[in-house]
C-alpha positions, 0 to 999 in steps of 0.5 A: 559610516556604517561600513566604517563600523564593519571595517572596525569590527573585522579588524578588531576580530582580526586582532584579537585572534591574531594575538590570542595567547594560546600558548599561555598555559593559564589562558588556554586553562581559563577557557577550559574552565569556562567550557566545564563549568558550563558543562557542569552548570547545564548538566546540574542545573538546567533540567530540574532547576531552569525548566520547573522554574520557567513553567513556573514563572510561565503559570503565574503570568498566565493564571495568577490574577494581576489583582493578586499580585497588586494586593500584596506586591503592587506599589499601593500594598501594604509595605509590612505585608508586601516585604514579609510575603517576599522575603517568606516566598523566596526563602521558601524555594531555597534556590540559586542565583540564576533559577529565581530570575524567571520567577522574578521577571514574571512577578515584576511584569505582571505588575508587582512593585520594584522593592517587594520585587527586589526583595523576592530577588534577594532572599530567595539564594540568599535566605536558604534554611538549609544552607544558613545551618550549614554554614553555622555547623562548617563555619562557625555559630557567628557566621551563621548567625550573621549570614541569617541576620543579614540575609533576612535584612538585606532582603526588605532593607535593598528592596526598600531603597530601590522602591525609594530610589525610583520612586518618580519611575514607579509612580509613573509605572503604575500609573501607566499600568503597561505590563507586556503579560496579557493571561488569560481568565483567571483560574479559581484561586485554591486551583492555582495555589495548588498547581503552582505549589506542586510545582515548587514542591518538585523543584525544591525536592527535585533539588534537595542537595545531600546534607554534610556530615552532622547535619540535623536528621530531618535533612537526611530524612527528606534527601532519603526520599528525596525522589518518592517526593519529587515524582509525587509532586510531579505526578500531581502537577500533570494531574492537575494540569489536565484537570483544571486547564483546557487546550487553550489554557495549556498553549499559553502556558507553554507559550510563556514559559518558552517566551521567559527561556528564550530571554533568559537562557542565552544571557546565563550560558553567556555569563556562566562561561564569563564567570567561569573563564575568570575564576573558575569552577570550585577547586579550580582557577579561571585566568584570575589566580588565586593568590591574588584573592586569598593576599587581599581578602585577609585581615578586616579593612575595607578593601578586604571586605570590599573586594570580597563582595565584588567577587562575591557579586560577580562569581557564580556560587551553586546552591550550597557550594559557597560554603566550602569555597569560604572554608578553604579561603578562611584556611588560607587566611581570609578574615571573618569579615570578608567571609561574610561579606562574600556569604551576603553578596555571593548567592544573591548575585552572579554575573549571569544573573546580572544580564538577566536583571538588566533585560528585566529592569534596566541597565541603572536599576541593575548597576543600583540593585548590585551596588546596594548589594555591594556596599551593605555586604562590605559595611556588614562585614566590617562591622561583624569583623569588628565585633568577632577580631 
């Protein structure tokens, strides 16, 4: 049988670059995309996005008592309290879909409930200040307002339903108490706020994007010294390190951090030539056409608003470039609707973020998380289409 398998697999390998059309000028255009945006993506975003955002997540499984992480994400939490806390924390770091992934993947194994895991999951792209206040300046007060709304909505509302949904699971999970990170003693508490708060204070600077045109003054003040801050923060992590941690305590640092890359790095270069094969970078087309999108996102219906989300679930968004990408799609003639059903769905979800969260929960959890996700993005914007047309 399984020489049959090997057969199949050659001859199916075989076929494939037997009729690989490579003189069709949109298929060898669709791969070249899919080469520059990985390009792009890891000159962007590795270096002072993935890495700090490992070493973070590495510092949680190692140092952040799991009796923490129960207190306020755990199953028996406080739900106010544990949906509050995720949807601030993940607002806070103001990061794409794929540098929350090891954050998240860390909390969760380290015991924290699937809903206030989720939520985290959620807010993080979706609820960035910087880039609500940007779309209400480009796009409009209405889509601003809305995208806010129902950022901040999602976040507690896909959460909750995910905790309900596999609630039997949970249940079981909890009683199991069977979480893969064993850290080591826990350090003193303000010692490992501070450490872990260095290091996101580096990443969020590090990565504070230039601010368009008009933008409120504030922005432009911290991107000015964006770099003053970020070598500040920098230089107080290693202090820091060196201070409070011993040489057994930084081998399980960096041991951790290495064991959340090798599990997520390859998944997202993987899904990142994937989504950049079909649609492209910003500006650019991948072998989907264009056309297609802008003649069936116009208007308000269901389709219009589901389709939307679909693609807004499945394409790759940079932190803020969603943005721009709506601007030039409402100019073609995309309706209010589907432009926020995109904004809710898009900087949440990626096709790279997808293998990750399904390595981390699981296949159904993840086809449930993206469909969630999905449906309330199309409802929202049938119902914010409704009201603004």
């Amino acid at each position: 049988m399984k020489e049959r398998y090997k057969l199949g697999l050659i001859l199916l390998i075989f076929l494939i670059f037997y009729f690989l059309p490579i003189e069709n000028q949109r298929f060898t255009n669709a791969i070249f995309e899919a080469l520059a945006l990985t390009k792009w993506y890891a000159q962007e975003h590795v270096l002072l996005c993935l890495i700090p955002a490992f070493f973070i997540a590495g510092a949680i499984a190692v140092f952040v008592n799991k009796a923490s992480v129960m207190k306020y994400f755990g199953a028996r939490a406080n739900k106010i309290l544990s949906y509050g806390v995720a949807s601030v924390s993940g607002s806070i770091l103001a990061v794409c879909s794929c540098t929350i992934l090891p954050l998240f993947m860390s909390i969760y194994q380290r015991g924290a409930g699937l809903g206030p895991a989720i939520a985290f999951l959620y807010s993080g792209p979706a609820i960035n200040v910087l880039a609500i206040i940007l779309t209400a300046r480009v796009l409009g007060w209405e889509l601003g307002v809305a995208r806010a709304f129902g950022a901040v909505l999602f976040s507690v509302v896909i959460g909750l339903l995910m905790h309900l949904i596999f609630l039997k699971e949970e249940r079981m999970r909890r009683d199991a108490d069977d979480f893969d990170i064993a850290g080591v003693k826990s350090k003193p508490l303000y010692q490992t706020v501070l450490h872990v708060s260095f290091m996101v204070a580096f990443l969020v600077f590090a990565n504070w994007g230039k601010p368009s045109e008009g933008s409120l003054s504030l922005w432009w003040s911290i991107y000015s010294i964006k770099w003053i801050l970020a070598i500040l923060f920098f230089t107080l992590t290693l202090l820091a390190s060196i201070r409070w941690f011993n040489k057994d305590e930084l081998n399980q640092w960096t041991y951790q951090t290495w064991y959340y890359a090798y599990l997520i790095v390859p998944l997202l270069f993987i899904g990142v030539l994937v989504a950049g094969f079909f649609f492209g970078r910003v500006g650019y087309e991948g072998i989907v056409p264009s056309e297609w999108v802008y003649s069936i996102v116009g208007g308000n219906s269901l389709q219009a608003n589901f389709i939307a989300s679909v693609v807004g679930a499945f394409m790759y968004f940079a932190t803020l470039t969603e943005v721009p990408i709506i601007q030039g799609l409402l100019g073609a003639g995309m309706g209010k609707g589907p432009a926020l059903a995109l904004l809710l769905a898009g900087p949440a979800l990626s096709l790279p973020s997808m293998l990750v969260i399904m390595r981390t929960i699981g296949f159904q959890k993840t086809a449930v998380y993206v469909c969630l996700v999905v449906i309330m993005a199309t409802i929202s914007g049938m119902i914010f289409g409704f009201i603004v047309e």
